[in-house]
C-alpha positions in Angstrom: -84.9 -58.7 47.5 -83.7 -55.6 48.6 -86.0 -55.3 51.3 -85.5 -58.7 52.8 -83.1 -57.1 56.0 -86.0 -55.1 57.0 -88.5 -57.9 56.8 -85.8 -59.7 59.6 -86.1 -56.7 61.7 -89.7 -57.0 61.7 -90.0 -60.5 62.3 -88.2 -60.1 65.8 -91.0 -57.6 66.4 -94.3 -59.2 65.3 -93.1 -62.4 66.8 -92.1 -60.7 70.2 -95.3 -58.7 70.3 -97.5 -61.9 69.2 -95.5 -65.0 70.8 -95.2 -66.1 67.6 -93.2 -69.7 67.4 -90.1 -68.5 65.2 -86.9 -66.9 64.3 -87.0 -63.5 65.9 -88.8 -64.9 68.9 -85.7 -67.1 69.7 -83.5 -63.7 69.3 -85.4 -62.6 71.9 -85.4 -64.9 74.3 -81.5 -65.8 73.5 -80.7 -62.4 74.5 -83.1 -62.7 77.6 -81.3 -65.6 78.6 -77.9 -64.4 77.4 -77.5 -67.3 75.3 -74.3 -66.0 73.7 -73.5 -69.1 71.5 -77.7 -68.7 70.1 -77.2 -65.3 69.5 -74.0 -65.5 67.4 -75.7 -68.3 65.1 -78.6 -66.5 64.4 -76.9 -63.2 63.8 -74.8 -65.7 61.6 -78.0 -67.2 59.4 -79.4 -63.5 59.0 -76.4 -62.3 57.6 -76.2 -65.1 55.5 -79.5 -64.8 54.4 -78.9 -61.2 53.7 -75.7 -61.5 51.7 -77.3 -64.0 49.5 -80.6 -62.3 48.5 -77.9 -59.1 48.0 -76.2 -61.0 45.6 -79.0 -62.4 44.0 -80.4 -59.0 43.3 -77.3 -57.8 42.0 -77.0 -60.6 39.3 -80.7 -60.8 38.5 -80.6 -56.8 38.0 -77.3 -57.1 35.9 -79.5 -59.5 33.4 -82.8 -57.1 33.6 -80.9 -53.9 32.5 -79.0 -54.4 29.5 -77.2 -50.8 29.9 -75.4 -52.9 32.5 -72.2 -55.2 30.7 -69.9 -57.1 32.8 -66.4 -57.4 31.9 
């Protein structure tokens, strides 16, 4: 879960690289065609994605560790 930002950055690459139908191949050609309004939603869903999975990690380690209390 931790991981999942760099798994985004790579995704922009392999699909670039590949012409791969997907999310990091409409960064790039949003920011080809400076498609400001594309840009800012998809920048918008990663950070999303990213803060979720964060949070998930946190909770789901906070009930794998019981040194960990919550008060």
């Amino acid at each position: 879960m931790l991981q999942f930002p760099w798994l985004l950055t790579g995704v922009v690459i392999v699909e670039a690289m590949f012409n791969y139908k997907g999310f990091g191949l409409a960064l790039v050609e949003a920011a080809e065609n400076n498609d400001i309004n594309l840009l800012m939603a998809c920048s918008l869903a990663s950070v999303a994605v990213v803060l979720i999975t964060q949070l998930i990690s946190d909770i789901g380690y906070v009930y794998l560790n019981p040194r960990i209390r919550v008060k």
